[in-house]
C-alpha positions as CSV (number, residue, x, y, z in Angstrom):
1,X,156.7,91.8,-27.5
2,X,154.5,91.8,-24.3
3,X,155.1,94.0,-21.5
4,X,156.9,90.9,-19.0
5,X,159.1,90.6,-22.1
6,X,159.7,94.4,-22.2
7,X,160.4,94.9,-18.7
8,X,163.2,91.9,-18.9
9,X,164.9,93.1,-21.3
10,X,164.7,97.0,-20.2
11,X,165.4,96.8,-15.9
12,X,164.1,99.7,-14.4
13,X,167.1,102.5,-13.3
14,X,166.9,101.0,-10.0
15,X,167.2,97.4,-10.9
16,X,170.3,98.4,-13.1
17,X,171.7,100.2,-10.6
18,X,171.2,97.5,-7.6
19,X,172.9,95.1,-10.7
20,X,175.6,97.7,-10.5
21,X,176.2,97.4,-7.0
22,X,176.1,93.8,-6.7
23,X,178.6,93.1,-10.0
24,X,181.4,95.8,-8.4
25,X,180.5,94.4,-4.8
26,X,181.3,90.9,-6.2
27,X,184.4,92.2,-8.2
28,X,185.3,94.0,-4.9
29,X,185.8,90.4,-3.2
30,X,186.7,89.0,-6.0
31,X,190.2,91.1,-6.1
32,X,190.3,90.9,-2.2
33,X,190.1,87.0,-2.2
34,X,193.4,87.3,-5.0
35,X,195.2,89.3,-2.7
36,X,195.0,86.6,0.1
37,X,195.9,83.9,-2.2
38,X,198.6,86.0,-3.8
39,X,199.7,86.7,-0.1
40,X,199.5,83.2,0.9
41,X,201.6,82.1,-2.4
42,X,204.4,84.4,-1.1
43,X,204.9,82.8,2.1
44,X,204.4,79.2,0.7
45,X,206.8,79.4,-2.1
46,X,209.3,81.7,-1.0
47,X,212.5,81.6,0.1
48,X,214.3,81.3,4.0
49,X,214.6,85.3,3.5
50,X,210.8,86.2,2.4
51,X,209.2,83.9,5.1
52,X,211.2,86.2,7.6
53,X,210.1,89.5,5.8
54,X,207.0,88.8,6.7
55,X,208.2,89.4,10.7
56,X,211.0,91.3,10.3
57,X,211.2,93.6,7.2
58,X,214.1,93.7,4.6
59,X,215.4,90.8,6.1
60,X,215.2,89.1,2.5
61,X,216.7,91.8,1.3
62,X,219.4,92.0,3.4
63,X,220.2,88.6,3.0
64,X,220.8,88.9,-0.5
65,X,223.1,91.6,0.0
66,X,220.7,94.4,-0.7
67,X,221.9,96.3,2.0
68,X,220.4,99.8,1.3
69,X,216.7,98.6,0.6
70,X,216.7,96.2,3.5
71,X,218.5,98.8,5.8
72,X,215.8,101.0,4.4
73,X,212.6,98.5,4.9
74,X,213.7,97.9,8.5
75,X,214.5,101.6,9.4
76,X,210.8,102.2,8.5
77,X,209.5,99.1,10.7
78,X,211.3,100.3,13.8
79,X,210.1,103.9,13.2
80,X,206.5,102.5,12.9
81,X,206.9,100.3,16.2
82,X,208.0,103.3,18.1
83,X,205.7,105.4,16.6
84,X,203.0,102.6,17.9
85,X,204.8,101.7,21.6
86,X,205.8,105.4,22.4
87,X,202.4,107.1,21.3
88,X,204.0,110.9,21.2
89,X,201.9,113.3,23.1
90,X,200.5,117.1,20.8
91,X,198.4,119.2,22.8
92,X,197.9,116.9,25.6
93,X,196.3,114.3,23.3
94,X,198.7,111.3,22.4
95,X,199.0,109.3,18.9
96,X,199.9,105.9,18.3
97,X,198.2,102.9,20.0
98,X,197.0,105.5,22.5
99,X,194.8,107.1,19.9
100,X,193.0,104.3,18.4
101,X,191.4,103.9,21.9
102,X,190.6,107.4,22.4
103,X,188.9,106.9,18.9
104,X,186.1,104.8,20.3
105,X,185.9,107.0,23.5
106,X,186.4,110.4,22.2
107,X,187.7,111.0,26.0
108,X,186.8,110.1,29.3
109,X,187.5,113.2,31.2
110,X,185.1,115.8,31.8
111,X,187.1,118.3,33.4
112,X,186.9,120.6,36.0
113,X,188.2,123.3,37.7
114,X,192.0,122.1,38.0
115,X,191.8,119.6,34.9
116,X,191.0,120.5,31.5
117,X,188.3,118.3,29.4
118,X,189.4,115.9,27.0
119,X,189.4,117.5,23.2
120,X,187.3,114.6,21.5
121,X,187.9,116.5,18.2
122,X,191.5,116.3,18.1
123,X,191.4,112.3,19.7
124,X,189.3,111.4,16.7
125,X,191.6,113.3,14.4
126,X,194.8,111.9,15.8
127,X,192.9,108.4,15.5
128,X,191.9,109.0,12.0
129,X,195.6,109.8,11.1
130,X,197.0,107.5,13.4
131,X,194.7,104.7,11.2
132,X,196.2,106.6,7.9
133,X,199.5,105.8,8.8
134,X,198.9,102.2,9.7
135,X,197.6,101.9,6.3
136,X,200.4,103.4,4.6
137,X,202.6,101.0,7.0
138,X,200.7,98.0,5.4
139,X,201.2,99.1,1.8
140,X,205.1,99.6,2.6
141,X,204.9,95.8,4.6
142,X,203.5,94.2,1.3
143,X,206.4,96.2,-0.6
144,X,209.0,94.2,1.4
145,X,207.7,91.0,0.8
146,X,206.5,91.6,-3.0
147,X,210.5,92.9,-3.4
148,X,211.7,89.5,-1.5
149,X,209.7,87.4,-3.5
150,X,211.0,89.2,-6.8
151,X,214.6,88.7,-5.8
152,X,213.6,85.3,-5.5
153,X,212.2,84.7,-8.6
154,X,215.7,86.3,-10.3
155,X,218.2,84.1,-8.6
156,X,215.5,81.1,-9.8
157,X,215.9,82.3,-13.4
158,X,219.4,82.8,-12.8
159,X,219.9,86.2,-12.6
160,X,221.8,88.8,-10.3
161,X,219.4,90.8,-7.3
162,X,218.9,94.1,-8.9
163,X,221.4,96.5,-6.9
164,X,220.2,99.8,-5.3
165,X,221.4,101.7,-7.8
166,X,219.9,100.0,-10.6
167,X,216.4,100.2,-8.1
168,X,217.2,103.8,-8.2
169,X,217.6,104.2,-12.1
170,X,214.5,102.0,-12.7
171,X,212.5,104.6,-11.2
172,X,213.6,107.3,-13.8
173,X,212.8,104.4,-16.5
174,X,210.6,102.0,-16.9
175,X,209.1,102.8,-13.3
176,X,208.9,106.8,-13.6
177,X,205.0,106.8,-13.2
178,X,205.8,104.9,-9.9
179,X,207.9,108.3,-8.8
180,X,205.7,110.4,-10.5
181,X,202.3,109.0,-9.5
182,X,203.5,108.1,-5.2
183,X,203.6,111.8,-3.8
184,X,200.3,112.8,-5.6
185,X,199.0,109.3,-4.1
186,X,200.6,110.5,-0.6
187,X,199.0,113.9,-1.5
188,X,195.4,112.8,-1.7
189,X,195.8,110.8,0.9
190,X,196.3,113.8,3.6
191,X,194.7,116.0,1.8
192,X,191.3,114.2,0.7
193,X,191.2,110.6,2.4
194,X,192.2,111.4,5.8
195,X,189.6,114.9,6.0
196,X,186.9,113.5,4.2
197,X,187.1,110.0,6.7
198,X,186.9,112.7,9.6
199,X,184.3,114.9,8.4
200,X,182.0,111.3,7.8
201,X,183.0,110.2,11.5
202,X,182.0,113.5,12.7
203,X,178.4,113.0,11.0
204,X,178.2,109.9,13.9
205,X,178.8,112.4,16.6
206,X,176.5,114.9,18.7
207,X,179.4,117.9,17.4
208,X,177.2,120.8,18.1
209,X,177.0,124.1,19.8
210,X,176.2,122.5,22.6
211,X,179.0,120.2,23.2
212,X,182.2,121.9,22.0
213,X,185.4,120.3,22.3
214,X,187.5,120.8,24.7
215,X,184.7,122.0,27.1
216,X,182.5,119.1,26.7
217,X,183.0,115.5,25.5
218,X,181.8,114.3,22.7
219,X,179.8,111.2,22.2
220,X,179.0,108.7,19.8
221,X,175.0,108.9,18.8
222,X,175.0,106.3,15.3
223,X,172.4,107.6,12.8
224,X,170.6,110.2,15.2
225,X,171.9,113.4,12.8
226,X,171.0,111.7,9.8
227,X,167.3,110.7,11.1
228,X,167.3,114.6,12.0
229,X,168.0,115.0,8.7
230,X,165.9,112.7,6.6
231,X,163.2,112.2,9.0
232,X,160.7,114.9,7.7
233,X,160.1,116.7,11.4
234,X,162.1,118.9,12.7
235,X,163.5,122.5,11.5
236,X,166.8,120.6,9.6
237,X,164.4,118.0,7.8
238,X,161.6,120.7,6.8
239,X,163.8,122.6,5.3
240,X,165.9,120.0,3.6
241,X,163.7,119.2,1.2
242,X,163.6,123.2,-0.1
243,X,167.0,123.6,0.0
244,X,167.8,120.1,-2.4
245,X,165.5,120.8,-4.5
246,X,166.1,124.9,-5.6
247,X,169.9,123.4,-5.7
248,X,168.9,120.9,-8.2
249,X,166.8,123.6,-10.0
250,X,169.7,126.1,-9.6
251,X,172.2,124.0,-11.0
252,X,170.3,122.8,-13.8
253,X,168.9,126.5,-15.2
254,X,172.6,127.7,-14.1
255,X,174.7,125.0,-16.4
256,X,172.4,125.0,-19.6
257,X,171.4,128.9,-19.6
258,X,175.4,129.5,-19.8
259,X,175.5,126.7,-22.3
260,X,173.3,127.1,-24.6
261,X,174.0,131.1,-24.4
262,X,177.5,130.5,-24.6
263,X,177.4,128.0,-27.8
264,X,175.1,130.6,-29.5
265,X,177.0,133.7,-29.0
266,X,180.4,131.5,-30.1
267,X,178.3,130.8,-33.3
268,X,177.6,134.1,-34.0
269,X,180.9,135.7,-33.1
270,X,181.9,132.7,-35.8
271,X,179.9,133.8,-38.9
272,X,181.7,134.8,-41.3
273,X,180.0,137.9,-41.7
274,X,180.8,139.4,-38.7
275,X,183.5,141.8,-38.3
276,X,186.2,142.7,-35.4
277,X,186.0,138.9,-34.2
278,X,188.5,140.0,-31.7
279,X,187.1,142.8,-30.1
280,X,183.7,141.2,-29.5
281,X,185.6,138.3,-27.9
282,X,187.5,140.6,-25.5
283,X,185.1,142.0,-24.4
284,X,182.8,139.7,-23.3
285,X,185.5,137.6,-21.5
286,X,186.1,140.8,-19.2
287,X,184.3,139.4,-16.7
288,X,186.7,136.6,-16.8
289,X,189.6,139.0,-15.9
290,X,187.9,140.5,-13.4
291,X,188.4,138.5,-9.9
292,X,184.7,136.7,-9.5
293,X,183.8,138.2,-6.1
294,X,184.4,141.4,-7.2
295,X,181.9,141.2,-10.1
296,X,179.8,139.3,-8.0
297,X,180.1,142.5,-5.4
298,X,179.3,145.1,-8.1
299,X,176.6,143.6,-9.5
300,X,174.9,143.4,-5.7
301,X,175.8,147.3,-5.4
302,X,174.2,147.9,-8.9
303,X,171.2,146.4,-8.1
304,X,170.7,147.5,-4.3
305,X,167.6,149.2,-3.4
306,X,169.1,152.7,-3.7
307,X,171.4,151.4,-6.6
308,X,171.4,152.7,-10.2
309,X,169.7,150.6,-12.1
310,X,166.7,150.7,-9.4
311,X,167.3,154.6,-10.0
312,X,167.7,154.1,-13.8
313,X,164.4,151.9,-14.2
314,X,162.3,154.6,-11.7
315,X,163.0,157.5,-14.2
316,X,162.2,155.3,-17.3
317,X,158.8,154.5,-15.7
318,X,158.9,151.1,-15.7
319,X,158.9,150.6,-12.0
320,X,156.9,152.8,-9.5
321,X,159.0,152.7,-6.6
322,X,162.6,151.2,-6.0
323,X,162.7,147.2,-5.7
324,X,164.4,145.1,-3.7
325,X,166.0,142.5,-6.2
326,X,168.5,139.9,-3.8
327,X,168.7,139.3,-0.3
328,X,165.9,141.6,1.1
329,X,163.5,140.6,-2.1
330,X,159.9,140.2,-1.1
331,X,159.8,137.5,-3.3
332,X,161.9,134.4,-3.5
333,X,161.4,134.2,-7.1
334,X,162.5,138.0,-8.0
335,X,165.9,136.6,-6.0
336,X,166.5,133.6,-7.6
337,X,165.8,134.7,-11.3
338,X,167.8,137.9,-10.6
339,X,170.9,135.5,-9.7
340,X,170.2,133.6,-12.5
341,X,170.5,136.9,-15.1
342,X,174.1,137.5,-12.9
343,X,175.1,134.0,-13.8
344,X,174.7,134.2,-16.7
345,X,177.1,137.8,-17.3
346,X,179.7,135.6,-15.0
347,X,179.3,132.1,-16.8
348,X,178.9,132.5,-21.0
349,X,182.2,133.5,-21.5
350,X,183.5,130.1,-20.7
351,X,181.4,128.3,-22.5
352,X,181.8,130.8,-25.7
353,X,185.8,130.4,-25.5
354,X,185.5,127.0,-25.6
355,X,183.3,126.6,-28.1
356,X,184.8,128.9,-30.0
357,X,188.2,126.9,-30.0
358,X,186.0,123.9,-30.9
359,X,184.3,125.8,-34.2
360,X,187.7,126.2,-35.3
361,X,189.1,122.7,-35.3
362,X,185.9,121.0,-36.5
363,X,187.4,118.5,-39.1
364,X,187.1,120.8,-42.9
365,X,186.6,117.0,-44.3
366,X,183.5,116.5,-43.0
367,X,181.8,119.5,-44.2
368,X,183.7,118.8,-47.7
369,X,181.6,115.4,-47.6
370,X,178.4,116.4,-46.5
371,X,178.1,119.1,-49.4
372,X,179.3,116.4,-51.7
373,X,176.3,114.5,-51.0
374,X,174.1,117.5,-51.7
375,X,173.3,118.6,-47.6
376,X,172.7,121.9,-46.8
377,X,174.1,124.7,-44.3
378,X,171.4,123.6,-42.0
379,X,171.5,119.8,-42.5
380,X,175.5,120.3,-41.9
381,X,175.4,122.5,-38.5
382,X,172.6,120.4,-37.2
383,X,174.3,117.0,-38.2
384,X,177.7,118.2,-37.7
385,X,178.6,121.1,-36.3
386,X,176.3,120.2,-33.2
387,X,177.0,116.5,-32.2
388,X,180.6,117.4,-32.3
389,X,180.3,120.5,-30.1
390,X,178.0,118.1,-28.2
391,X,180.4,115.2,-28.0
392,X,183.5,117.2,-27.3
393,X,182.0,119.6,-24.4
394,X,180.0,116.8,-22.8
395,X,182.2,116.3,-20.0
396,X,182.7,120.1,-19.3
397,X,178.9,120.4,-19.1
398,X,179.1,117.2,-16.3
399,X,181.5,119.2,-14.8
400,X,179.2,123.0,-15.1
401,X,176.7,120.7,-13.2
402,X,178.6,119.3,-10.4
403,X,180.2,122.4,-9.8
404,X,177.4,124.1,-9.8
405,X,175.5,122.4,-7.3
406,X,178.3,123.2,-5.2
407,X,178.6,127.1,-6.4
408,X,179.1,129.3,-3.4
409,X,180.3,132.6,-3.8
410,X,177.5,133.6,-5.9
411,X,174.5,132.5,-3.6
412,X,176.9,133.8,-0.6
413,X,177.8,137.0,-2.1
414,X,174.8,138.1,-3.9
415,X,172.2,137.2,-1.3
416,X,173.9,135.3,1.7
417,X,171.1,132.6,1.4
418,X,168.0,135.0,1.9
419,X,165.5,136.4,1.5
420,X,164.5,134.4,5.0
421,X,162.1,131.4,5.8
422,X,160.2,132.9,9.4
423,X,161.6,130.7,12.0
424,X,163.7,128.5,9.8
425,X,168.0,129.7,9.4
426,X,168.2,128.2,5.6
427,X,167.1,130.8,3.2
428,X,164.9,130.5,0.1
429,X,168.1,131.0,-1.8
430,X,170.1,129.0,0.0
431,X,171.9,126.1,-1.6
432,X,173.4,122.9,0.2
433,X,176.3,123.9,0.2
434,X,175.3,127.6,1.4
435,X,173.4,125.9,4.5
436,X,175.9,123.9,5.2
437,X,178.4,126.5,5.5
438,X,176.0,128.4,7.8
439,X,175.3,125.2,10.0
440,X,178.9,125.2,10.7
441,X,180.6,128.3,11.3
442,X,177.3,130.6,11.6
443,X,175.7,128.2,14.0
444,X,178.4,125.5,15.1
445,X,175.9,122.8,14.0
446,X,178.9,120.3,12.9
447,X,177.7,117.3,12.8
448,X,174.3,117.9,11.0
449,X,176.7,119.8,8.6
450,X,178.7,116.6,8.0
451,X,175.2,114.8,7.1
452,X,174.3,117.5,4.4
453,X,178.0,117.4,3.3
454,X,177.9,113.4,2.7
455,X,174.6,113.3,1.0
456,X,176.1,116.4,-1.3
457,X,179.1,114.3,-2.2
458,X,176.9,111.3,-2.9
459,X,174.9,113.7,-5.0
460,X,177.4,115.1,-7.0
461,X,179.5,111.7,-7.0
462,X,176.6,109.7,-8.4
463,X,175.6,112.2,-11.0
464,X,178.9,112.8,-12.4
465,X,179.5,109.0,-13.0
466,X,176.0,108.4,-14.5
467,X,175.9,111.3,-16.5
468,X,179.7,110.5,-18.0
469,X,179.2,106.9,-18.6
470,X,176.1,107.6,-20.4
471,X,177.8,110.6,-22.7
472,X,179.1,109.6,-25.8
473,X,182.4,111.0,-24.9
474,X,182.7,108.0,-22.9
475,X,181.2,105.2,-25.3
476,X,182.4,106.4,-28.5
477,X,186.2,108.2,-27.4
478,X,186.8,107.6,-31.0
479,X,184.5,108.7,-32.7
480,X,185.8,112.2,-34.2
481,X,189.1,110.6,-34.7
């Protein structure tokens, strides 16, 4: 095979990825272009009483004497049209139509002496929800006509509209993931769409400790924060490259020291010849009982300049003088390894429960049929036991990374970010999501904050999918079944 033939047949990452892209982009369209047609459909085949629904809500409904959802369709219509017209005023800042203009301005007063200055924050944040429940208006629109149209197609078949009532009993039947599934849907919506759309917008703003809301507008400026980011000049690009890359490190050494560790002390715990299973398990998951910060606190007091173990390591001899071993370190690397060793206490007894539960339920039958055919202890454990603890904790140990990457009460607790960079505010222990805590609150630095927090979800987005749909927990579910 040549190497033209070779590269054909085995794209490059980016090539596949790019293929990726393209194939869910078309897809994308693909299920958009449906919807129109599907939309279209409705209106062209549908009755006297759906055509209308698409003006006036429920009025299909209503017409075939399903009083309570049409009532109900059209109730929500007028609320959302006075919602729109009225645009209610909080804190001197208005919703509705109002808002979405004040959205693209983020405020036109400046303020003076007698007049306070627009809050752009809270107009972009009214805007934001104000386009949230426009959305939620639309899915609730398409629900009228979809439930029209479906009342169509029963009197067509000859069949009764389904009353309220039996609506209402559907919904603890064959439509009980519908009630079960719509407030956790409504959930994320408020609590995950609508922020994270706000924190993205904010990245497009000059949000900073110079321009705070409410005593200076706030402007538009495109992709200014995230050229001060990626640009390579400047005290936020210098250091950005530092901070990514000890976070990468970080969460790499962090996930498979307590991994490995953890799957090791589980298999020794496990042998048969140990004794008092129990008591060795308890106590190493003590740390587990114990809330994390104040571990995390005790082990900083422990190892303080004046602590005991400094005291304890003087007297044996093996240091000269007490050592600084976290934040005030003279070295970056004492600090980091140091917080890896207290990672370690905090993290293996995770990974040794679970494995632990997994040693117990590996399938007897496959050991029976390995020493049939003549393998040994070692040929089983490396052959067995080891792809199964391997296929079953893969997903956990996608998770260890991604949540270690954004691990911040160890780094914040431990050492706060330092020991310092000279003229730079993110430490040499400082992870992403470390800085970007201290670029917001410490130093007001909002918008620059909401750059590093995009490019960390992307991170930690895009590894999580690549890294599951390569495991075998994802291509072979049933494999151990």
């Amino acid at each position: 095979m040549n190497k033209n033939t070779q590269e054909t047949k085995h794209p490059s990452f980016i090539n596949r990825l790019f293929q990726s892209l393209s194939q869910s982009l078309k897809k994308g369209f693909s299920r958009l272009g449906k919807s129109f047609q599907r939309f279209y459909d409705r209106f062209r085949d549908g009755s006297t009483g759906t055509k209308v629904s698409h003006l006036v809500m429920g009025f299909g409904n209503l017409t075939r004497k399903q009083y309570a959802k049409g009532i109900l369709y059209l109730g929500l219509q007028i609320i959302f049209i006075f919602f729109m017209v009225s645009s209610p005023v909080v804190n001197s800042t208005p919703f509705g139509w109002k808002s979405l203009g004040n959205m693209i301005t983020l405020g036109t007063e400046a303020g003076d002496l007698f007049n306070p200055t627009d809050n752009s924050m809270l107009m972009l944040l009214f805007g934001v929800v104000t386009v949230g429940i426009i959305a939620v208006f639309i899915i609730v629109y398409l629900s009228n006509i979809k439930s029209s149209y479906a009342t169509d197609l029963r009197l067509r078949k000859g069949k009764e509209p389904t009353t309220f009532k039996e609506d209402i009993a559907s919904l603890f039947d064959s439509r009980f993931h519908v009630l079960m599934l719509t407030p956790a849907m409504i959930g994320v919506l408020i609590f995950t769409v609508l922020p994270t759309i706000f924190m993205i917008l904010i990245a497009f703003t000059n949000f900073d400790s110079d321009h705070i809301p409410g005593q200076h507008l706030i402007d538009w400026v495109g992709f200014a924060n995230f050229a001060a980011v990626f640009s390579g000049t400047g005290e936020i690009a210098v250091r950005f490259v530092p901070v990514l890359t000890w976070t990468l490190t970080w969460a790499f050494f962090a996930t498979f020291t307590n991994y490995i560790a953890g799957i090791l002390l589980a298999l020794l715990i496990n042998r048969k010849q140990i004794k008092f299973k129990k008591m060795w398990r308890t106590i190493f998951i003590l740390t587990i009982a114990l809330p994390q910060f104040i571990s995390l606190l005790a082990m900083r007091n422990l190892l303080s300049l004046y602590g005991p173990i400094n005291s304890a390591l003087v007297n044996m001899g093996i240091l000269e003088a007490p050592i600084e071993f976290l934040g005030l370190a003279t070295s970056a690397t004492t600090a980091r390894i140091t917080i890896l060793v207290i990672n370690l206490w905090v993290g293996i007894p995770y990974t040794m429960l679970m494995t632990s539960g997994i040693l117990m339920n590996v399938p007897a039958d496959l050991y029976e049929a390995a020493q049939i055919d003549g393998a040994t202890r070692r040929q089983a454990f490396f052959n067995i036991t080891v792809p199964y603890i391997l296929f079953v904790t893969a997903p956990y140990l996608i998770t260890s990374f991604i949540g270690n990457i954004t691990s911040f009460n160890i780094i914040f607790l431990l050492t706060g970010g330092d020991p310092v960079v000279p003229g730079y505010k993110a430490g040499q222990t400082d992870l992403l999501v470390t800085w970007l805590y201290s670029l917001t609150i410490e130093e007001s630095d909002v918008s620059i904050g909401s750059v590093i927090a995009i490019f960390t979800f992307i991170l930690t987005a895009t590894a999580t999918l690549i890294s599951y749909r390569r495991s075998k927990s994802y291509k072979e579910e049933d494999a151990f079944q």
